[in-house]
C-alpha positions as CSV (number, residue, x, y, z in Angstrom):
1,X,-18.0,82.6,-24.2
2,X,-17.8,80.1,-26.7
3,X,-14.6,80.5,-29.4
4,X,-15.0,81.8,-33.0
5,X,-15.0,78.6,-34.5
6,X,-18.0,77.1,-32.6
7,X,-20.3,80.3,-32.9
8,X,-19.6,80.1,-36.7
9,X,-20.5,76.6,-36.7
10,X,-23.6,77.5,-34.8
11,X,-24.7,80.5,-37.6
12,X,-24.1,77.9,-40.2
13,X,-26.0,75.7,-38.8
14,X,-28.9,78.4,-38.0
15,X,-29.0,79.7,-41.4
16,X,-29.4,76.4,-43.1
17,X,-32.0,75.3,-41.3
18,X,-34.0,78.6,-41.7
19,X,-33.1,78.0,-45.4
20,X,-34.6,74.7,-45.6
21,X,-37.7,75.8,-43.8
22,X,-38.1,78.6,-46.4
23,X,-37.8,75.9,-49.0
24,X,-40.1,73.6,-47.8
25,X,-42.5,76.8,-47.0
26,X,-42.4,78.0,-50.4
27,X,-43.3,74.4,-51.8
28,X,-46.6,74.7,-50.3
29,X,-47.6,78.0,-51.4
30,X,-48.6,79.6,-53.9
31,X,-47.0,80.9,-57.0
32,X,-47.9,84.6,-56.2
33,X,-45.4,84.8,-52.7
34,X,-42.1,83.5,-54.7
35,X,-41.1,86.8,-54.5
36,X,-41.6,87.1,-50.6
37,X,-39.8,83.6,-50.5
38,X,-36.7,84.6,-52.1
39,X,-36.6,87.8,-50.5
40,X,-36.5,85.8,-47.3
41,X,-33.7,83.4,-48.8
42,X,-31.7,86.7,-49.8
43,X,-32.2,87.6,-46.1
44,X,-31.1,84.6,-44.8
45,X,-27.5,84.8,-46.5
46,X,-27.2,88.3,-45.9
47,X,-27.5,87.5,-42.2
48,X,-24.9,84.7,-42.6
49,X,-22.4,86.4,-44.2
50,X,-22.6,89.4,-42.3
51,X,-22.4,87.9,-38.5
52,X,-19.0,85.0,-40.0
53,X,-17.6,88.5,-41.4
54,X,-18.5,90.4,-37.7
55,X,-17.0,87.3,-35.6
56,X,-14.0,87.2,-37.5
57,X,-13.2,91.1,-37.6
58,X,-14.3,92.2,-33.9
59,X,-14.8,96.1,-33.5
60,X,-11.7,97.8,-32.3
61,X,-12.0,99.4,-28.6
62,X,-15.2,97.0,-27.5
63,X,-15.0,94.5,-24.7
64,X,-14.8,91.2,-26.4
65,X,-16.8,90.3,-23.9
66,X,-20.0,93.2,-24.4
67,X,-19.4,92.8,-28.5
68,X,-20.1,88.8,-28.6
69,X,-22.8,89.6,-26.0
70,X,-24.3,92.2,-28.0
71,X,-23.6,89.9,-31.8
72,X,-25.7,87.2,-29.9
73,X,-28.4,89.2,-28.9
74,X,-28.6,90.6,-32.3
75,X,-28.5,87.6,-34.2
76,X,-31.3,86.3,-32.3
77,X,-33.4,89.1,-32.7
78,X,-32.6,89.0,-36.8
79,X,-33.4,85.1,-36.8
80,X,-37.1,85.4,-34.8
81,X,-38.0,88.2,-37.3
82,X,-37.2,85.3,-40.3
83,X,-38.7,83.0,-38.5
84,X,-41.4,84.5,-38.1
85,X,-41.8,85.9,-42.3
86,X,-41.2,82.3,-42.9
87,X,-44.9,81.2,-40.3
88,X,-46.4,83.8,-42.5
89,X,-45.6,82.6,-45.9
């Protein structure tokens, strides 16, 4: 398992590409999805800021070992369902 710092470094680094995808996405199309497009930007923090907050305040009782698993798996599942409302913009 990779420390708390890293895994932080790793959502920051996630999010910021996802939010510079959306960017570019909603620079080529058209003025009637800029609400989809920053729905999808609101999205993208709200995932941030809510996997830094859980890898910094582990739940109480849990196997470190089965949360982080279980974070991961999550976060990956959150970041293919942006991904893939940012291929259908």
């Amino acid at each position: 398992m990779a420390n708390k710092r890293d895994l932080k470094k790793l959502i920051n680094y996630i999010c910021d590409d996802l939010f510079s995808e959306c960017i570019a996405a909603s620079l080529y199309c058209d003025n009637r999805k800029k609400e989809e497009v920053n729905s999808i930007i609101t999205a993208i923090a709200m995932v941030r800021q809510n996997y830094i907050q859980r890898i910094s305040h582990p739940e109480p009782g849990m196997p470190k070992k089965d949360y982080f698993n279980d974070l991961k798996k999550r976060l990956n599942e959150q970041i293919a369902e942006i991904t893939d409302n940012i291929a259908n913009i």
